[in-house]
N, C-alpha and C positions, 0 to 999 in steps of 0.2 A: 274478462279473460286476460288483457293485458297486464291488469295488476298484478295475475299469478303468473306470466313471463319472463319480469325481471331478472329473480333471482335466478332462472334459469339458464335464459340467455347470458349472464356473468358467466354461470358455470363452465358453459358450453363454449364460451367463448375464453376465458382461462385455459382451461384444460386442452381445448384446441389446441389454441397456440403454444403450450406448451411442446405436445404429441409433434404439432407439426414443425417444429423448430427442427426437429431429428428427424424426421423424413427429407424436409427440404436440404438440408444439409446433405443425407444420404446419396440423393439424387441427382442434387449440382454435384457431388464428388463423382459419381460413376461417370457422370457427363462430362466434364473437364477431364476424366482421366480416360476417356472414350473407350466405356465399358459399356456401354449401352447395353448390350447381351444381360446381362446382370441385374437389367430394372426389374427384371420378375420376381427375383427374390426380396426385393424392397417390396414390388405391391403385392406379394403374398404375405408379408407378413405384417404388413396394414391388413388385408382382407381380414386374416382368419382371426386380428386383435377384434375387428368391430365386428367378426361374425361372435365371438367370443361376448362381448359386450354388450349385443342386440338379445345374444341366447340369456344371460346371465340377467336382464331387464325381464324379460318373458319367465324364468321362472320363481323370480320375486313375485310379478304379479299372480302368475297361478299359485304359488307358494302361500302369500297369505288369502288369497280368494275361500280355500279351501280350508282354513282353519275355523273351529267355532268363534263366537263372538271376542270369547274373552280371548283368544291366542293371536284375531287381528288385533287388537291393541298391543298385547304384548308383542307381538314380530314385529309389527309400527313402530313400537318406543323404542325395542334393541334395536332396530335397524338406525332408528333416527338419530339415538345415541354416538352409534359407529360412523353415521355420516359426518356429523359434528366434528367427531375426530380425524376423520381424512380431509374434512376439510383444512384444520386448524393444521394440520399438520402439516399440508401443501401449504398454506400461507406462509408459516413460517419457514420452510423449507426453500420459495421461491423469495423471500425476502432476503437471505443469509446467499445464494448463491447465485442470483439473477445477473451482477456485474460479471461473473465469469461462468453465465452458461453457454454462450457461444464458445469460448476455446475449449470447455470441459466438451460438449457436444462432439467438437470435431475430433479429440481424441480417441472417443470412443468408436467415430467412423474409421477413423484411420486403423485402428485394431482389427474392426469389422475388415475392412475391403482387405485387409493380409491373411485371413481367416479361412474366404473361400463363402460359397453363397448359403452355406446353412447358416453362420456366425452372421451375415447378413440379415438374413429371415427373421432369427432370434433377436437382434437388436431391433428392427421395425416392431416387430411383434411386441417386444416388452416396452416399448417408447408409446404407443398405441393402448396396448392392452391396459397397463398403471392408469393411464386418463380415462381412460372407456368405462372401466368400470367402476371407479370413484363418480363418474357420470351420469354413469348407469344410476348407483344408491343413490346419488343426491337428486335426481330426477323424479325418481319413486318418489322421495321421502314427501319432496315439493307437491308432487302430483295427488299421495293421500291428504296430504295436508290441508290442498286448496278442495278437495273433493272433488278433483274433477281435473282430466288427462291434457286437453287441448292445449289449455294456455301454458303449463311448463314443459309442453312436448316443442310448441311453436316456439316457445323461447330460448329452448335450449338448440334446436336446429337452426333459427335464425343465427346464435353464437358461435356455434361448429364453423357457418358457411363464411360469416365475416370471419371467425379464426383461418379456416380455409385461404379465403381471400389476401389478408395479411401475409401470410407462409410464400402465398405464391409471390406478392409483392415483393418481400424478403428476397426471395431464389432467383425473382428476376432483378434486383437491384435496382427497381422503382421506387422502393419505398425504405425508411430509415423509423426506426423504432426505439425509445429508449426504455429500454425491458425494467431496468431498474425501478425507476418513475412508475413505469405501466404497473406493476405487479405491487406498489407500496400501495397505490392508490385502491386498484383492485379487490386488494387484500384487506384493506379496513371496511370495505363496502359487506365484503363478505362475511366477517368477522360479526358486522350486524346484522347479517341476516341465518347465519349459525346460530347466535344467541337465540334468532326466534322459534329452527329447528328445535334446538336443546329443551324451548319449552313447551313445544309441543309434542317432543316424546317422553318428557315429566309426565304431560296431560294424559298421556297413552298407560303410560305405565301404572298410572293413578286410575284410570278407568278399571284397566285391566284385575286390579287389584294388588298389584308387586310392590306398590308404596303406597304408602298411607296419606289421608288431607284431600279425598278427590270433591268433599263438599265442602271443606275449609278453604270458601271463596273470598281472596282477596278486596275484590271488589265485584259488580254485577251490576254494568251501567245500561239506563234505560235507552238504548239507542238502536237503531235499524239495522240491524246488523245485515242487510241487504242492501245496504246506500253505498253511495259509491265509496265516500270517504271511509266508510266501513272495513269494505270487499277492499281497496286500495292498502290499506296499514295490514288488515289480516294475509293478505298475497304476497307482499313484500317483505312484514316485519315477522309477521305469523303472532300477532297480538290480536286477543280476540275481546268481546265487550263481556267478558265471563272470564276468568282466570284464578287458580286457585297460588293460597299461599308460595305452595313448593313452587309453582313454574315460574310466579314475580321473582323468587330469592334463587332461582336456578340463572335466570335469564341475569339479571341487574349485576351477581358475581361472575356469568361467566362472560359478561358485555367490560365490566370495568377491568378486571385481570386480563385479559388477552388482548384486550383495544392496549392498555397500559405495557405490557410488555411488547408487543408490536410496536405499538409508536418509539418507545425508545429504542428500540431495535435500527428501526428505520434511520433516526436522527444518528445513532451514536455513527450507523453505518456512512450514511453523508459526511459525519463529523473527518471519519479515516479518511473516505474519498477527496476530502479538500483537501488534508495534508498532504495525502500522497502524491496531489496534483501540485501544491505545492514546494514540492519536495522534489517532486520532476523538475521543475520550472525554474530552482534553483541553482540547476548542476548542469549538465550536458544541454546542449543547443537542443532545441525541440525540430525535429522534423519536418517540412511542410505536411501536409494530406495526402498532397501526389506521394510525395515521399514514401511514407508509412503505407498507402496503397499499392505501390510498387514492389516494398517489400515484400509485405505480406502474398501479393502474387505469386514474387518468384520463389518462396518458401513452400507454397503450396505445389506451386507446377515441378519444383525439386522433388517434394515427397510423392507426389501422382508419378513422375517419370521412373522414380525407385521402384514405387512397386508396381508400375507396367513392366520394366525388367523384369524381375521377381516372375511375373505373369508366365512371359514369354519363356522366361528359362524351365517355368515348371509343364507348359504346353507341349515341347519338345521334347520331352521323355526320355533325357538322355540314358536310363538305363534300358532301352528297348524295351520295356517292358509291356504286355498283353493287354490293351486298356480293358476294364473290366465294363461287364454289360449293365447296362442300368432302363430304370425304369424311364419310363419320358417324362421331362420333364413337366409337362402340362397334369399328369398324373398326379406327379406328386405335389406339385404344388394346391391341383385339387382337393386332394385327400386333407392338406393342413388345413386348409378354410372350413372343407366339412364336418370334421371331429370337434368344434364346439356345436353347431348346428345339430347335427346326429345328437349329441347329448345331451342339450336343449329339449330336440322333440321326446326325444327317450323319458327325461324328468317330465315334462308334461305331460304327457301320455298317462304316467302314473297317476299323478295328481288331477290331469281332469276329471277323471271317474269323481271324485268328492268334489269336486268346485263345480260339477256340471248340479250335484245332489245339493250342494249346502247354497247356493246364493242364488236367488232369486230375482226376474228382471222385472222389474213393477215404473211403468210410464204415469204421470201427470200429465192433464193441463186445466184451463179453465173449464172446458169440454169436458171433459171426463176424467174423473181420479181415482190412479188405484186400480190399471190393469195389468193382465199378464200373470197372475199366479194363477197356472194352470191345474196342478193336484196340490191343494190345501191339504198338509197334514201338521200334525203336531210337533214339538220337537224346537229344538234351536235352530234359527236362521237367520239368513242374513240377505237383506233386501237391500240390493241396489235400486236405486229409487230416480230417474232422469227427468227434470221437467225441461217439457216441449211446448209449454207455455210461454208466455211473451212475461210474466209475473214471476216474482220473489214466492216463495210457499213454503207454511209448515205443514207437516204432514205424520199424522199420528194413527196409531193402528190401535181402536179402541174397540170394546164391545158395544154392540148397539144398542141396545135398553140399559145399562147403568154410566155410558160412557165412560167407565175405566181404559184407563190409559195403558197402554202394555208396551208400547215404542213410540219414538219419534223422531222426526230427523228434521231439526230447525233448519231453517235460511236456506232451502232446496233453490240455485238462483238457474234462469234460465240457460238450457244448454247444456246444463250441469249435471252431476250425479255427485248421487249423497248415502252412504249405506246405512242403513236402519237396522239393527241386532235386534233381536227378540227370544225368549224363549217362552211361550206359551202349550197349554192344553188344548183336547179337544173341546169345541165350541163355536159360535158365532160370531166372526168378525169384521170390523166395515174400515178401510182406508178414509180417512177424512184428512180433504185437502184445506187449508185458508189462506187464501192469494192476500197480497199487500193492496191489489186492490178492491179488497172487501168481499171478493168472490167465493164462498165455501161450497166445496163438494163432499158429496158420498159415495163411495163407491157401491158396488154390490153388493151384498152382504154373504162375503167367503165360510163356507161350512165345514170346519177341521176336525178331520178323525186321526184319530189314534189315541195316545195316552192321555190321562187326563191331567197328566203334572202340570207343571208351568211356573212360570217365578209368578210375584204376586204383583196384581198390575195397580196402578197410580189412580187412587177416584180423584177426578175434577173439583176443586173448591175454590166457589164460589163467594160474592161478597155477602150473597145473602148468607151463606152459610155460620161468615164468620161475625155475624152481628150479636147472636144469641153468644159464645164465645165472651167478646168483647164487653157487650152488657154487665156481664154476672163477675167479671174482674173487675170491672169499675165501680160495681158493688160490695165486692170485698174493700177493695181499697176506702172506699166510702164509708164502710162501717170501721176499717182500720183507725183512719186518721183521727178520731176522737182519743183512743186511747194515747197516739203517738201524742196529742196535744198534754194530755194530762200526766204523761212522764216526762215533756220537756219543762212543764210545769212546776214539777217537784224540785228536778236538777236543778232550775233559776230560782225556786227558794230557798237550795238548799245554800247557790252564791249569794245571795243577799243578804242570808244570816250568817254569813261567815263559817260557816259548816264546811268545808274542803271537806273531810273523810268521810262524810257523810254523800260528800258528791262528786267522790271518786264511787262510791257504790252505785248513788242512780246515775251515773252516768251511760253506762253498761247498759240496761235494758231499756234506755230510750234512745239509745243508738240503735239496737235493735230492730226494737220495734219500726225504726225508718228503713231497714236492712230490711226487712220481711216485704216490702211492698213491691219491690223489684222491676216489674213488667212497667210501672208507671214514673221511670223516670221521664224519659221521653215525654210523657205529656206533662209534667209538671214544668218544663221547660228551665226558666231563669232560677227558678225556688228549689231547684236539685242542687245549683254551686253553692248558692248561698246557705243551703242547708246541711249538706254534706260535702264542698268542696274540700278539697287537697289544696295541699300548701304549694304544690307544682304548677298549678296553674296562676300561681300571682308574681309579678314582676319582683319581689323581693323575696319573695318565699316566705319562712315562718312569721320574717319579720314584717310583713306588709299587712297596714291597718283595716283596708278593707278585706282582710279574710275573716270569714264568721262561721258562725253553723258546728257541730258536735266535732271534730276535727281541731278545731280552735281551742274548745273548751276542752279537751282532752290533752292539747298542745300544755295549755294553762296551766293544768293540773298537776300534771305531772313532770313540768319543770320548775315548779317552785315559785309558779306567780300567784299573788295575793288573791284574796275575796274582791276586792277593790276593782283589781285590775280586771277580773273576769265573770262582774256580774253583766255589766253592760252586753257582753259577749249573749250570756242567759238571757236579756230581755228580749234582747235582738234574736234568739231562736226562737221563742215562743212570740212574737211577730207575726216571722214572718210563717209558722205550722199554721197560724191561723189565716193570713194573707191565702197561701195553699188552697185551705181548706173553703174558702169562700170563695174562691178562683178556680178549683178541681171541677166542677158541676158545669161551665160553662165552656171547659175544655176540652179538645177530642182527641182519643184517640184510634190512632190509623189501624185501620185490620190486620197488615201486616206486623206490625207491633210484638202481638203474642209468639209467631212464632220465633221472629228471631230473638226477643226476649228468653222463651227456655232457654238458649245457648248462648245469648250473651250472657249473664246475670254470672256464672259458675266461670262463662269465660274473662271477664271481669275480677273473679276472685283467686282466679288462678294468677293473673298479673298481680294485680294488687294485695293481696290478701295472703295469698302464700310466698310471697320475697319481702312482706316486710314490709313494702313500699306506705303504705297508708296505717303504721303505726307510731301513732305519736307519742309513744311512754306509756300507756296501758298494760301491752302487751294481748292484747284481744282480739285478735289478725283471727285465729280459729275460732272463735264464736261466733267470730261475724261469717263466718266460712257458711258452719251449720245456718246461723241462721238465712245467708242464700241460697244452703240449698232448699230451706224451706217456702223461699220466695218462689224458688224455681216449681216446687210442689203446686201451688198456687197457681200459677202461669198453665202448666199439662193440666190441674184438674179440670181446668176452664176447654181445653181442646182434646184432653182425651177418646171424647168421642171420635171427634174426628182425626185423631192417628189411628186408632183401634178400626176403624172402616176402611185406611189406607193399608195398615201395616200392625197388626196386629201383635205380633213377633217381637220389632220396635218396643212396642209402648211398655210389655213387659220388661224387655232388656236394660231400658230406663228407669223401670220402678226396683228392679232388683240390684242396679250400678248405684242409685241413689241410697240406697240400702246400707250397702256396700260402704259407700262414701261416710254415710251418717255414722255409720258402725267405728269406723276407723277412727271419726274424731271423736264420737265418743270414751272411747279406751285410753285416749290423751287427757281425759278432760274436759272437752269442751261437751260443748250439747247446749240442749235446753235451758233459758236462762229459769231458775227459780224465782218465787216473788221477790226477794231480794238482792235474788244474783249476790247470794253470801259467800265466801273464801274466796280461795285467789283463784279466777282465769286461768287456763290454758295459756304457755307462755308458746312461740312459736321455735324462741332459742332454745329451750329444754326438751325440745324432740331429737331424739338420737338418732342416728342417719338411717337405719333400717325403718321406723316411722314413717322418715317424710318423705324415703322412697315409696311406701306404701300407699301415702296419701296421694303424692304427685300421680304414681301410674294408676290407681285406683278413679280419679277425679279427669285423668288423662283419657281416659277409658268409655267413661260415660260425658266427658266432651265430645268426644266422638259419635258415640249415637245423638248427645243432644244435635249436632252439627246435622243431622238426616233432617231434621223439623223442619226448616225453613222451606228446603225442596217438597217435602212430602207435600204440604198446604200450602205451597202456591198457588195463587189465582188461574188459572184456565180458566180462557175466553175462547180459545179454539177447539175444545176436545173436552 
């Protein structure tokens, strides 16, 4: 719970102090100028700011309670988005004018108390209101965030009360604050913990479906994400052990741009404050403390004395006139508190009819998992889901005889609540709980009527599942590598008889042919650089002696090096194909392998393959394209099955974007190598730019469904 405080308690404690800086001011003004009659208008329009800011928190939460699945995400990411920017906005806001919010402050009091107590009202009110409800969003945001209300609720009221505490310090002249310092310091704390906001309303918006990349995972680290050190960086930074591309590259740009303009900000500002101090110190004698305290006193008690004047003169009516009847003031001051309240319940009222119908209260513990849905029906919902266990749990809503997965809601930690979206049919359903300490439950088994739709739910795969998979690829590969021996073969005789044109031809289809095997570089380990390395990974580049393998010899070729020079290169590939081949059979590879191979292999040749980057004078970047994506063919035939039992839908959208893709580079050119791989290649610079926009968003397209694979057949061990 405390790890998700933090951020809060800054907040609340920032903005505090802000709010309270023009209250306290307010109030020691009426006081020194013994208006005390007048404090009502001050704490009316604190009241009806935080009635204002307590209503405005209350219909967030009903607001998105009451949305289908996909519209909490989306309210989540724009909200998260807009908090981001109030926040950065106050930072730098309180950076640029924290040396002179004290005399800006008491300006504006001084306007205020000549004004009369409505001008009063509205100044508390709006000094209040601006922080309240920037407090309000960032609280929410914090509180979806961490899944769970307590600890940035306790965080940010513990920062209110010491902000509180400070104001009163301030008002009674116990306590000395350097606002400046306080608020640089503050404000980069903040600055890194908005970044973490920013990406986790990326994350939202990506769920949600409004941007794109929500399975193009950066990284997907094996760690507990219910451990302390876990829950501590996720609460604080809002970095989670799962994170996709967009929210690393959202977070890391908007962490270095704004920390970097802040910090200079801060320094250049110090840099003025030295001169100007020494620019004082230069010229007129400095005043002692008492001195500068004194004045400032009797400048004060002058302006308070002016306008008790002012007061007096307008109390005496000197034109005789009829004072006019008015309401009491206890009325009216009631009436401004209740008009955000009133309107509060008013929007809620509306909205609970659907937040009462759409979100569901469903309790865990080790005792029992998976109560509380009292009329199971079909349709989209949304379960908040609380464990009142002493354990960490995941918790998944599957059918009971095939265990398809249809929801689930990871790392539920105790105390906490976690919302679970679903949209299923009529049918039979069981809640299965799996505590970190090894405890699994089932619940009941819930009997849902009404339609029979539903999205389509996730089947569990297993290790056993993916052995037959894995088998029947390492048997392709197996029956592959003889032929790749016997085209590396040709190419080194054709350098040893001094044939160059002859091996610039086979060079081409026994590059290939290592191109086709794809899923198996991983387990070829060392014999994938040495075979197909790039000239980018050696300390000299083209020119560095230990670089070998078809890259080398294409380097050779086609910059004018002799027979001489680049036979050794040929004996050295046919080596080490057979080194490979006598070392493949006693190698493994890992289950998971195949499926992130369908999407790396294409995603691989989108880097490499279509910029260029791994063409050494060929010009063969597109065939080698085709020929991954016939690698990639290889990789689904071997798991077809099991996408077609997940997701059916999928596995066609894949066979018709591959399609698609092959289609495209065929029309250039490229394709299918013939027995000779006779005329000239697919060049990549002689595509015209309507082409290789074709090909990029074409190839874009079904990197995106290949990117589903990996999640679909995941291993499940709980569900």
């Amino acid at each position: 719970m405390w790890n998700t405080a933090f951020p809060s308690f800054l907040i609340g404690l920032r903005e505090g102090l802000e709010a309270g800086l023009v209250v306290s001011i307010l109030v020691a003004t009426l006081v020194r100028a013994q208006a005390r009659d007048r404090l009502g208008a001050v704490w009316t329009g604190v009241a009806a700011a935080v009635a204002l800011s307590l209503s405005f928190a209350a219909v967030l939460s009903f607001t998105s309670a009451s949305l289908p699945a996909g519209g909490q995400d989306a309210f989540g990411g724009v909200l998260s988005l807009l908090a981001v920017c109030f926040v950065t906005t106050m930072v730098f806001w309180m950076r640029r004018n924290a040396k002179s919010l004290s005399g800006d402050l008491k300006a504006r009091v001084s306007d205020a108390l000549g004004r009369g107590d409505k001008v009063l009202v509205l100044t508390a009110f709006l000094a209040v209101a601006r922080e309240g409800l920037e407090t309000s969003l960032f609280l929410w945001t914090t509180a979806k965030s961490a899944g769970q209300a307590r600890g940035p609720m306790l965080g940010g009221l513990v920062g209110i009360l010491l902000a509180v505490a400070l104001c009163w310090g301030l008002y009674r002249r116990v306590l000395k604050i350097n606002l400046t310092r306080f608020f640089a310091y503050t404000g980069g704390v903040l600055i890194v913990i908005a970044a973490g906001v920013l990406a986790y309303g990326l994350g939202d918006l990506q769920e949600a479906g409004l941007l794109p990349g929500y399975a193009a995972h950066a990284f997907n680290l094996s760690i507990d994400a219910g451990s302390w050190y876990a829950t501590l960086i996720a609460g604080t930074l809002n970095l989670t052990p799962v994170m996709t591309w967009l929210q690393i590259v959202g977070y890391v740009l908007y962490l270095a741009t704004t920390m970097t303009l802040f910090v200079h900000g801060v320094r250049a500002a110090g840099g003025a404050q030295s001169a100007a101090a020494s620019g004082a110190a230069s010229g007129a004698p400095e005043l002692s403390r008492a001195e500068r305290a004194a004045a400032r006193r009797a400048a004060e008690e002058t302006a308070l004395a002016e306008q008790l004047a002012a007061k007096a003169r307008a109390a005496r009516n000197p034109g005789g006139a009829e004072p006019k009847r008015r309401a009491p003031r206890w009325a009216v001051y009631g009436a401004i508190v209740a008009v955000p309240a009133v309107a509060a319940v008013a929007t809620i009222s509306v909205m609970g009819t659907a937040s009462a119908n759409s979100t569901i209260q469903i309790a865990i513990s080790e005792a029992t998992c998976g109560t509380g849905w009292s009329s199971p029906t079909a349709g989209t919902l949304s379960f908040d889901i609380t464990d009142n266990g002493a354990n960490t749990a995941e918790v998944y809503l599957i059918n009971p005889l095939s265990n398809a997965v249809y929801g689930e809601a990871p790392d539920v930690t105790p105390g906490a609540a976690e919302v679970m979206n679903v949209s299923i049919g009529a049918g039979d359903y069981v809640f299965r709980c799996s505590f970190v300490d090894g405890t699994v439950k089932n619940s009941a088994t819930y009997h849902v009527t009404g339609s029979s739709g539903g999205l389509a739910a996730v089947i569990p795969v297993t290790e056993q599942d993916m052995e037959q998979p894995v088998s029947d690829y390492r048997s392709y590969v197996q029956s592959a590598l003889p032929g790749l021996l016997t085209a590396a073969a040709k190419l080194d005789a054709d350098l040893r008889a001094g044939n160059l044109a002859q091996a610039e031809t086979d060079w081409l289809p026994a590059h290939l042919a290592y191109e086709r095997l794809g899923a198996a570089y991983g387990t070829f380990g060392t014999f994938d650089s040495e075979i197909n390395g790039s000239a980018s990974g050696q300390p000299q580049g083209t020119a560095s002696k230990d670089w070998t393998g078809f890259f080398r010899i294409e380097y050779g070729l086609w910059h004018g090096q002799s027979a001489a020079e680049l036979a050794p290169y040929g004996d050295r590939l046919v080596t080490d194909i057979k080194g490979l081949i006598k070392a493949f059979p006693g190698q493994t590879t890992p289950a998971t392998d195949l499926p992130l191979r369908a999407h790396e292999i294409l995603e691989n040749a989108l880097q490499f393959q279509l910029t260029g980057i791994q063409d050494y004078g060929s010009g063969t970047t597109l065939d080698t394209l085709y020929a991954n994506t016939q690698g990639t063919q290889e990789v689904l035939s071997t798991i077809s099955s099991l996408i077609q039992r997940g997701d059916p839908a999928l596995l066609r959208q894949i066979d018709q974007e591959t399609a698609v893709v092959q289609a495209d580079l065929k029309s250039v050119g490229a394709g299918p190598c013939t027995a000779a791989c006779a005329g000239t290649p697919a060049a990549l610079s002689a595509l015209s730019t309507a082409q290789r926009q074709k090909i990029d968003g074409d190839l874009g397209r079904l990197l995106e469904s290949l990117s589903l694979v990996p999640d679909l057949l995941e291993e499940r061990t709980a569900a």
